[in-house]
N, C-alpha and C positions, 0 to 999 in steps of 0.2 A: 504494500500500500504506500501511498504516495500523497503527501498532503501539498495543496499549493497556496499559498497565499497572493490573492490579486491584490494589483494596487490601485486599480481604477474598473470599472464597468467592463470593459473593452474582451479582458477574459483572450489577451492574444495569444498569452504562453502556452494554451491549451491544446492540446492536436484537438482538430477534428473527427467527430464522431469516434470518439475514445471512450466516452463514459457509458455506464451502462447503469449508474446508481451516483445518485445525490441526496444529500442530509445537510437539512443546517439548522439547527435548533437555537434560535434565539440573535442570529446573528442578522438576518431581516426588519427582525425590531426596531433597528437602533440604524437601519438606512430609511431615508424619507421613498416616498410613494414613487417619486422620480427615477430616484437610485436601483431600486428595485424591477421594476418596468424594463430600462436598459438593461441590467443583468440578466432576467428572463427572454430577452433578446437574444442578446450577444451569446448567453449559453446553450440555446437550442440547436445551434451547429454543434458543437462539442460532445452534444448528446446522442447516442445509439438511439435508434428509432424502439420504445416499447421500454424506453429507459423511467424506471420507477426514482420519483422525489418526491423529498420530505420539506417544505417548508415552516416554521414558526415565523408569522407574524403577529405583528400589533394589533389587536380587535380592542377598544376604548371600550364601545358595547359590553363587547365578553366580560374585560378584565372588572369594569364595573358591578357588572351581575354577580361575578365571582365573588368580590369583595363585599358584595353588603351580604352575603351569606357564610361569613367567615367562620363564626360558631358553629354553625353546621359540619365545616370541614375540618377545622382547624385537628390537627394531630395531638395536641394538648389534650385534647377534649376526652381523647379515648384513653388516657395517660392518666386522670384525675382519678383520685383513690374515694371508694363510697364511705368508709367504714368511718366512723365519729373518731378513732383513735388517731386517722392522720390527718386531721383538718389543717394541722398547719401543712402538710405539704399538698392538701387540696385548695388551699389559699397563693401557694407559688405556682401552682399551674396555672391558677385564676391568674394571679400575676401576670406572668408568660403569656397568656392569650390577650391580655387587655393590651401588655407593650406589642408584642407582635402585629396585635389589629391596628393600632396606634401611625402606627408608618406607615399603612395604607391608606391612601385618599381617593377618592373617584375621579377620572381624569375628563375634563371635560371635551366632548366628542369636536370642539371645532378650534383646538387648539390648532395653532400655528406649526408652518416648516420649516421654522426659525432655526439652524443647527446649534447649537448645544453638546458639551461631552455626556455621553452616558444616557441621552434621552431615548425614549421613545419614539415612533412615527407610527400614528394613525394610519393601518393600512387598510385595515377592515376586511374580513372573510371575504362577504361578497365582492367586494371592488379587486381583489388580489384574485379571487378565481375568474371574475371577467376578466382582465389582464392576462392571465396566464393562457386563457384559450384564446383572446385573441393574437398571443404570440406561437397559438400554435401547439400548443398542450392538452391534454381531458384532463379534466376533474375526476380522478376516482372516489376522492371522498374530501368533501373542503374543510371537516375537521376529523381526526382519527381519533380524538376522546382522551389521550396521554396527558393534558395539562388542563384543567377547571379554567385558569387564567387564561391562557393563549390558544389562541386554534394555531395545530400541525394541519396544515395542507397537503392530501397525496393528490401528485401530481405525476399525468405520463406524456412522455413525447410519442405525440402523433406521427 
């Protein structure tokens, strides 16, 4: 295996029709809607025809749905002791889930593509899987269910 790292959109180091598998988990996120577009361009030659990918992007919708049901998921929660003798370490779990919630805030769906280190980019399921088929891709599945917060996109070259 062979990792490459691009330094612009362009994707020129790549042979053509060499891949036959793409994954990128979380690294879509943090390109704006633009960046991404170009990528799924400039990649579909590099791609084997029937060639299976995995996207994570940015869904504001999702990550927000996620978050205001965070008690629901949160992994503390199944971690918290019933019994009367350990109240106090059923009170640091309490803890732990209230900081944990604490850092998450709802991201408003009409923020800007202002760059930024470390941000996100609004990409949104549906707008990244019209994008992707209009560059020439099916949609096998616009989210595999792996992450509550982010939709994985499987994605195939047509």
């Amino acid at each position: 295996m062979k990792y490459f790292q691009v330094k612009d959109f362009t994707c020129d180091m790549l042979p053509d029709n060499h891949f036959d598998y793409m994954f990128s988990y979380g690294c879509p996120c943090h390109v704006s809607f633009a960046g991404i577009s170009e990528y799924a361009k400039n990649l579909h030659a590099k791609l084997k025809k029937n060639s299976n990918c995995f996207w994570m992007v940015a869904d504001y919708d999702q990550y927000n749905r996620a978050i205001s049901n965070l008690n629901d998921v949160n992994i503390y929660r199944a971690l918290i002791p019933t019994s009367r003798r350990s109240r106090p370490l059923k009170w640091f779990f309490v803890y732990l889930m209230k900081r944990s919630n604490a850092r998450m805030r709802p991201i408003p769906a009409d923020e800007n593509d202002e760059p930024k280190p470390g941000r996100w980019y609004h990409s949104g399921t549906q707008r990244t899987c019209a994008m992707l088929e209009e560059a020439g891709y099916r949609i096998a599945d616009p989210d595999v269910g792996t992450c509550l917060r982010d939709p994985v996109i499987h994605f195939i070259k047509t």
